[in-house]
C-alpha positions in Angstrom: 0.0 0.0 0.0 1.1 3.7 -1.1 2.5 5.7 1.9 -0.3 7.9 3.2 1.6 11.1 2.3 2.5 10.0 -1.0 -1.5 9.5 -1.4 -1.7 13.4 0.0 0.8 14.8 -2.4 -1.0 12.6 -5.4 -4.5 14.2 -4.9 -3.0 17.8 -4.4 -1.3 17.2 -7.4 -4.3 16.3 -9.3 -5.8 19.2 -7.7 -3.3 21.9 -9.0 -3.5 20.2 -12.8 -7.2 20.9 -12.6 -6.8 24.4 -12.2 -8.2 24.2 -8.4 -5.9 27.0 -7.2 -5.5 29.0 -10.4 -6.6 32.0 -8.9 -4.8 32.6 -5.7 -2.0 30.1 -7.0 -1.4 29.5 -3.4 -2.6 26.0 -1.2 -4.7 26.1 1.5 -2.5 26.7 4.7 -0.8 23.5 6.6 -3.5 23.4 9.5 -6.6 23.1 6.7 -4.9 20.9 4.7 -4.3 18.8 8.1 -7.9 19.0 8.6 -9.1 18.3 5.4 -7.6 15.5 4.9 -7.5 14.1 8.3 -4.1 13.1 8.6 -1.2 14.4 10.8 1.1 17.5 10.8 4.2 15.4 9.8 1.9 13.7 7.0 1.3 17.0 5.2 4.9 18.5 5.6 5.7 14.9 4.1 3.3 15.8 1.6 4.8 19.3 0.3 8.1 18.2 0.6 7.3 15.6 -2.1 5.3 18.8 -4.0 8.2 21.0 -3.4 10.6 18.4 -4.7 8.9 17.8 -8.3 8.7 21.5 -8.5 4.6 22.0 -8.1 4.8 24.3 -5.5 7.1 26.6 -3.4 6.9 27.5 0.2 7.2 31.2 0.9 8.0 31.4 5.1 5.5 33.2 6.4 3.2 33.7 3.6 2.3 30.5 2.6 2.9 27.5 -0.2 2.8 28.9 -3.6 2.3 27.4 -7.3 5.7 27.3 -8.9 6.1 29.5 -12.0 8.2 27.3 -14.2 10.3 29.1 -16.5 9.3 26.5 -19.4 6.2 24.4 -20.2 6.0 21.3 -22.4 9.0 20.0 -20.6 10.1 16.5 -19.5 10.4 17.1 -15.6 13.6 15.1 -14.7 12.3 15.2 -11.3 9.3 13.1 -12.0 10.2 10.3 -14.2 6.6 8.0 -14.4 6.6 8.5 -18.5 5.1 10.8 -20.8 1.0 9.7 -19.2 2.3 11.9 -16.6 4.2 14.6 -17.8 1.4 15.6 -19.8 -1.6 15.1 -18.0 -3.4 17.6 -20.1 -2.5 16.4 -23.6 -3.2 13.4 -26.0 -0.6 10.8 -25.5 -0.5 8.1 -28.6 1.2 4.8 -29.1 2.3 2.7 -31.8 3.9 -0.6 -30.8 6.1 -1.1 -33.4 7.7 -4.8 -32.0 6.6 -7.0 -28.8 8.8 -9.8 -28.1 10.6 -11.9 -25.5 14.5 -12.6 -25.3 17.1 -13.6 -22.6 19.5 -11.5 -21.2 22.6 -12.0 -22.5 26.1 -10.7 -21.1 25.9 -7.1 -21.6 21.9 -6.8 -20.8 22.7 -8.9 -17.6 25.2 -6.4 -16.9 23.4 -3.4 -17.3 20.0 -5.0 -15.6 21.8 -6.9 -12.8 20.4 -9.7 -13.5 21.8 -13.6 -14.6 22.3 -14.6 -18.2 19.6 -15.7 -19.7 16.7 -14.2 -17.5 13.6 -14.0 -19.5 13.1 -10.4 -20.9 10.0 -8.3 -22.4 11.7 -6.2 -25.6 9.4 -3.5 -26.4 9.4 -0.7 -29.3 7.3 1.9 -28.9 6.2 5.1 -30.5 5.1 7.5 -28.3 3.4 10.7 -30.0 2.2 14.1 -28.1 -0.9 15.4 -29.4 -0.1 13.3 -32.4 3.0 14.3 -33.2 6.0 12.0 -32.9 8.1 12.8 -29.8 10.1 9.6 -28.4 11.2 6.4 -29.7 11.1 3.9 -26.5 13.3 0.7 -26.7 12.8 -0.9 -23.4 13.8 -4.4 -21.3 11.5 -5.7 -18.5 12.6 -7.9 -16.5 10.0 -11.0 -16.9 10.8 -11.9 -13.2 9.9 -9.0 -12.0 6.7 -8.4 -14.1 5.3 -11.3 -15.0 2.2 -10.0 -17.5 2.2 -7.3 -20.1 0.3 -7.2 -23.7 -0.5 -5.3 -26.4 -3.3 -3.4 -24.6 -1.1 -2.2 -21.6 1.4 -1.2 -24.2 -0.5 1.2 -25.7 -1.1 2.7 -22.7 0.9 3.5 -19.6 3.1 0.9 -18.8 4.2 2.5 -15.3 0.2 2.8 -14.2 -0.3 -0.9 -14.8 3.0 -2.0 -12.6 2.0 0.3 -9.9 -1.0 -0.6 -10.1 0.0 -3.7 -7.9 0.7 -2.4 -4.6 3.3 -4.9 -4.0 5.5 -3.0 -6.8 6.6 0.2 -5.3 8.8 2.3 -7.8 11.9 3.2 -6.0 14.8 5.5 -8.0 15.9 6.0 -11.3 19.3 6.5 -13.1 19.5 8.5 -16.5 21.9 9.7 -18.3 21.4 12.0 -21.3 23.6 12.6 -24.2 23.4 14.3 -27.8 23.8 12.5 -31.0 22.6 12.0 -34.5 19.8 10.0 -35.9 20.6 6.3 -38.0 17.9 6.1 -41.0 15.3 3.6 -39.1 14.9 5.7 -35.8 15.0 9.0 -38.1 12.0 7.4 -40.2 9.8 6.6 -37.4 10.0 10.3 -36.1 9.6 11.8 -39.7 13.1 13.2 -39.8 16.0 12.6 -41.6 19.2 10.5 -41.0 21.8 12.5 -39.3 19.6 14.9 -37.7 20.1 15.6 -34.3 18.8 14.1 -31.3 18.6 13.5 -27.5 19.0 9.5 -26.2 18.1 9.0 -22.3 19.1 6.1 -21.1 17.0 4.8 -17.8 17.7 1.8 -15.0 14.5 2.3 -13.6 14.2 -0.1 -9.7 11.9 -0.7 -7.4 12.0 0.6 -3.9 14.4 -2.9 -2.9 16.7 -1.2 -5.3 16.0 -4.5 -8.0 16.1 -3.0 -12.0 12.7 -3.8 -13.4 13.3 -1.7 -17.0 16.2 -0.6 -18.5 15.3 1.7 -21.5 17.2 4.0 -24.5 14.7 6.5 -25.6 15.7 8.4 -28.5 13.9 11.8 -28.7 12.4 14.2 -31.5 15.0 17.5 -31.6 12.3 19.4 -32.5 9.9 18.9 -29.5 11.1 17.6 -26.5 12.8 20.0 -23.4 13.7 18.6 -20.2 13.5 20.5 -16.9 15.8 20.4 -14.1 15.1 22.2 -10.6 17.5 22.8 -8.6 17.7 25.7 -5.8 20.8 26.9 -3.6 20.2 25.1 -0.5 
């Protein structure tokens, strides 16, 4: 089961994305959020830290917590990595599946995945369009031990939602490392670009909260649409 704060900070968040607090752009104070959710101090300063951490809101001391201004939209928040279903709550996210297979693991994708030669893998190629245009080529590894179940229906939707969506799978950390490059002719077809463009590969060892990898991806992004956001602050 979800930690009760984490359950907080989901519904606030949902809140904020509906445009709840549009017009004061600031949260109801810590005591009335204690009472409307019934819940304990430490459970809503739990909360906001989580907020305050994917960059939703910002505490000002002694005025209140405010919406964060972010100095870009349409961005990839590094600091919430659960896929494109919810960096863009408030756009249409398409998928093609372009292959759906399983292989074994062999030295180097035991390697990277931590896991033993020959562990049972899901390969999957998406496209992954934003308001129909393409934006991310996803080449992905599951670990089969670790889920068990996918198909072509859960593909072409949110992959992340249907893991989490056993509580006993709790998403833990994730490591990524970003790098420019250029495009080879099959990835630069699928985005409707041309070989030798430019673009942006992310590479992701996603775990679960045991620290186990459960999905190792290389997406390879569109130039032309994608921005990623990074907060940081001086403390």
């Amino acid at each position: 089961m979800q930690a009760k704060y984490k359950t907080v900070a989901d519904d606030i968040e949902k809140q904020v994305l509906s445009g709840l607090f549009s017009d004061t752009r600031k949260l109801p104070t810590e005591d009335e959020l204690i009472e409307i959710y019934a819940v304990s101090r430490n459970t809503i300063r739990n909360a906001i830290d989580v907020l305050v951490r994917k960059g939703i809101i910002i505490p000002i001391q002694g005025s209140g917590m405010f919406l964060r201004s972010l100095f870009s939209d349409d961005c990839v928040n590094l600091e919430n990595f659960l896929g494109l279903t919810k960096a863009f709550p408030n756009k249409k996210i398409g998928t093609k599946v372009l292959e759906f297979k399983e292989i074994e693991a062999d030295e180097k994708l035991a390697y990277i995945m931590q896991c033993d030669v020959g562990t049972p893998i899901h390969y999957i190629e998406r496209l992954r369009l934003v308001d129909n245009v393409p934006y991310v080529i996803e080449y992905s590894y599951y670990n089969k031990l670790l889920v068990p179940y996918l198909n072509m229906e859960i593909l072409r939707g949110s992959i992340y939602a249907f893991i989490t969506s056993d509580p006993k799978k709790q998403l833990g950390y994730v490591d990524r490392v970003i790098r420019a490059d250029v495009l080879n002719q099959h990835d630069a077809e699928i985005l409707g670009l041309k070989a030798g463009d430019p673009t942006l590969i992310s590479e992701n060892r996603a775990m679960l909260k045991s620290g186990v990898i459960f999905d190792y991806s290389i997406d390879i992004h569109n130039y032309k649409n994608t921005k990623f956001l990074k907060l940081s602050n001086f403390t």
